[in-house]
C-alpha positions in Angstrom: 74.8 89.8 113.5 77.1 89.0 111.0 80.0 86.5 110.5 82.1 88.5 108.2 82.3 92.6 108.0 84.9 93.9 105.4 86.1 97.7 106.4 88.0 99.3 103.5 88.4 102.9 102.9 86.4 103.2 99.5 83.7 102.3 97.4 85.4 99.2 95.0 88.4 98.3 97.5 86.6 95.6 98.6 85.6 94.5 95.1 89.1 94.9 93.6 91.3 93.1 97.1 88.5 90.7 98.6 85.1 90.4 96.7 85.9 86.8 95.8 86.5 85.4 98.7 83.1 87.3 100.5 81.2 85.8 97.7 82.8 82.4 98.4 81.7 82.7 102.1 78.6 84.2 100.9 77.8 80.5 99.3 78.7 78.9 102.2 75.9 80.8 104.0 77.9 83.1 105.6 76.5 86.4 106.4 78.3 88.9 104.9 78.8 93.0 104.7 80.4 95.7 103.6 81.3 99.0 105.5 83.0 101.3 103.1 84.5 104.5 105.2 84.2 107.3 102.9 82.1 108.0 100.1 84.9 108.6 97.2 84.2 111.7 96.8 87.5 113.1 96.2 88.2 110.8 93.1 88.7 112.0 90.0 85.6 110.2 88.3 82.1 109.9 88.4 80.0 111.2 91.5 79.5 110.3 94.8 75.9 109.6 94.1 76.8 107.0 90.8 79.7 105.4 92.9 76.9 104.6 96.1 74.2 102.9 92.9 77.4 101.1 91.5 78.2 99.7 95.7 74.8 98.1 96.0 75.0 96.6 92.8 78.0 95.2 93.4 77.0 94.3 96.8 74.4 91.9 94.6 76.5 90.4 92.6 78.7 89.6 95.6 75.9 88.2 97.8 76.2 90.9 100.4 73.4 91.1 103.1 74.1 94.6 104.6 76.7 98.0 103.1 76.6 101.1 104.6 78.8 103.9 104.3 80.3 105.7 107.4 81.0 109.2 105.7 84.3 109.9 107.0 86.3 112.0 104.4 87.8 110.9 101.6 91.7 110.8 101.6 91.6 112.3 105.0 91.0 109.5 107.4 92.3 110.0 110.8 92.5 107.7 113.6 91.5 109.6 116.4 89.3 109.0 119.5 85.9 110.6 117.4 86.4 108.1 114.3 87.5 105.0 116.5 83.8 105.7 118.7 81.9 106.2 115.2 83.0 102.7 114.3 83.2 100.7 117.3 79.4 101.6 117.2 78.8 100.1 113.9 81.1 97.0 114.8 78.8 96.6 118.1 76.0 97.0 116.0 76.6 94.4 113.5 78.6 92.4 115.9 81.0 90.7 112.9 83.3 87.5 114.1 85.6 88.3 111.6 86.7 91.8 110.4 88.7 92.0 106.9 90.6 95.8 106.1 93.2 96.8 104.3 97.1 96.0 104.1 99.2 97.6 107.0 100.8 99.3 104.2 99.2 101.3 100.5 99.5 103.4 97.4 96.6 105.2 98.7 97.3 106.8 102.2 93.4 106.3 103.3 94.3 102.8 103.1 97.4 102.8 105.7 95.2 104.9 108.0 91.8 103.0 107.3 94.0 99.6 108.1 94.9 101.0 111.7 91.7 102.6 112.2 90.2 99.4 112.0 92.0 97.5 114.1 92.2 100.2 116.7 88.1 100.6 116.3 87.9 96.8 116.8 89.7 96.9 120.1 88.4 99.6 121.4 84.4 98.0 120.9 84.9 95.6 123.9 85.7 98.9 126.1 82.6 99.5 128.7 83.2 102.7 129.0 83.7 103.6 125.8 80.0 104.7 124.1 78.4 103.1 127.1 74.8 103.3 125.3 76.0 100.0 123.1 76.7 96.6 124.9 80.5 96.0 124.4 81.5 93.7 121.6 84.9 93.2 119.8 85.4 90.4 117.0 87.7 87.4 117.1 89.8 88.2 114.2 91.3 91.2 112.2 92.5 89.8 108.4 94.6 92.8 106.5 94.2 91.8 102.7 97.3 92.4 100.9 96.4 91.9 97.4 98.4 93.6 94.5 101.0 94.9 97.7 104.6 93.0 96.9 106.3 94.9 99.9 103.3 92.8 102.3 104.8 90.5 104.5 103.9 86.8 103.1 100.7 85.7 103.4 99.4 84.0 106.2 96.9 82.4 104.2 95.8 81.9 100.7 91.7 81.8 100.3 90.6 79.7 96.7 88.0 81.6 94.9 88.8 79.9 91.5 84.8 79.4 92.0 84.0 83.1 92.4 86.3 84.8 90.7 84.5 85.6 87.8 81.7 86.6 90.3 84.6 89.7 92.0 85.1 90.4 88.3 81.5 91.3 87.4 81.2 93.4 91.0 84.8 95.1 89.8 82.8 96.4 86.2 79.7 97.2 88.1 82.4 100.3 88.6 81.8 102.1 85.1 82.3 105.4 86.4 85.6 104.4 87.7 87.2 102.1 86.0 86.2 102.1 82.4 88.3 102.1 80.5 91.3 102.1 82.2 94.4 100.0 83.5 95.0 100.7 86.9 92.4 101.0 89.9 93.6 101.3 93.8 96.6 99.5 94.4 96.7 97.6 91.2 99.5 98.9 89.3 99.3 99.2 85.4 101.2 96.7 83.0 99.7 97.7 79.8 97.3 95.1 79.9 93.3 95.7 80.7 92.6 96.3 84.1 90.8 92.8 84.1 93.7 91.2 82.9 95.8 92.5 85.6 93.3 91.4 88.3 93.3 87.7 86.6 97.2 87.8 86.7 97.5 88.7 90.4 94.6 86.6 91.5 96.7 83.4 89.5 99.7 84.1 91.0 97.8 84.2 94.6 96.2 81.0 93.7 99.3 79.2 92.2 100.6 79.7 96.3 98.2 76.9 97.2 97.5 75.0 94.1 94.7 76.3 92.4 93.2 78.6 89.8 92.9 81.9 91.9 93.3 83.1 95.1 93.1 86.2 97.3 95.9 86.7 99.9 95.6 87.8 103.9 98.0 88.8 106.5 97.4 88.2 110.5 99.3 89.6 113.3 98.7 86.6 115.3 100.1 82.8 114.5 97.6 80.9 113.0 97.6 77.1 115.0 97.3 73.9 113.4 95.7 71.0 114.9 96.8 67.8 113.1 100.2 68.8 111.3 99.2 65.5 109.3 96.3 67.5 107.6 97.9 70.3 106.1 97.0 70.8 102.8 98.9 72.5 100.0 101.9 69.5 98.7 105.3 70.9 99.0 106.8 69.7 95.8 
């Protein structure tokens, strides 16, 4: 059982949108895994087989207990009855409270369809009759990331990971075969700049949202409810 199951459509999406703030739940003894959807192998670098050894080293670096890939194809994911079943049996499986996936919206359009595919997967877990072999089980929350996307609504929330960032960074590299030496990667558009420097730009600009070094932005469709108004944090001026 975990607490915290990132879905995303490729090997390195969750590195380049989320990995810092796993890794910061990770510390807090979180249980934590990855599920990527396809195995990249339409992309234009490296192999399937190099991308999967990079994954798991990532994964390390990251503090990940459990990855797996779910073999659907690459820059053709569909949301249909067959893919929803395939993953609402890994969801029941690994039974995550929380589920993190991709923007509603992306450069990539495995990303737009992974992002509904998971939320449609999610719901459709807690349906008995659905894959009746598996016990029913849905999780509590569905978090889009929207990292690097300007046309995302505004963030909900704002996660810190000015203590792991360096941390995402090193799982980012652990991608040689597919991001060495370049400036852009996924949805992070190019400036000129390194494709690190990029990353530390957006992640400061997240992070300047709530006060702090670096962040990592999320979207949910659901109001989020405050308890004690006198609490919230982040100062206004």
């Amino acid at each position: 059982m975990l607490d915290i199951l990132a879905i995303m459509a490729h090997p390195d999406d969750v590195e380049l949108t989320c990995g810092g703030t796993l890794a910061a739940a990770a510390d807090r003894g979180r249980r934590v895994g990855i599920v990527d959807l396809t195995r990249g192998e339409t992309a234009s670098r490296g192999t399937p087989e190099l991308r999967a050894t990079e994954a798991q080293a990532a994964a390390r670096i990251l503090g990940v207990e459990h990855r797996e890939c779910l073999g659907l194809p690459d820059a053709a994911i569909v949301d249909v009855p067959a893919t929803r079943e395939r993953l609402a049996r890994v969801l029941r499986t690994l039974q995550p409270q929380v589920v993190i996936t991709h923007a509603r919206t992306g450069r990539h359009p495995d990303h737009e369809a992974a992002a509904q595919l998971v939320r449609n997967a999610a719901f459709i877990a807690g349906l008995r009759m659905v894959a009746p072999d598996l016990p029913p089980f849905r999780p509590r929350k569905v978090l889009h990331c929207t990292t690097y996307r300007e046309d995302a609504p505004k963030p909900t929330f704002v996660v810190d990971i000015s203590a792991t960032f360096d941390r995402k960074l090193a799982a980012i590299a652990c991608y040689r075969s597919q991001f060495e030496g370049l400036t852009q990667a996924g949805e992070v558009y190019p400036n000129g700049e390194p494709l690190a420097d990029v990353i530390r730009h957006q992640a400061a600009h997240y992070g300047a949202m709530i006060r702090c070094r670096y962040g990592e932005p999320f979207f949910t469709t659901e109001t989020m409810r405050v308890e004690d108004v006198a609490a919230l944090d982040v100062p206004t001026f």
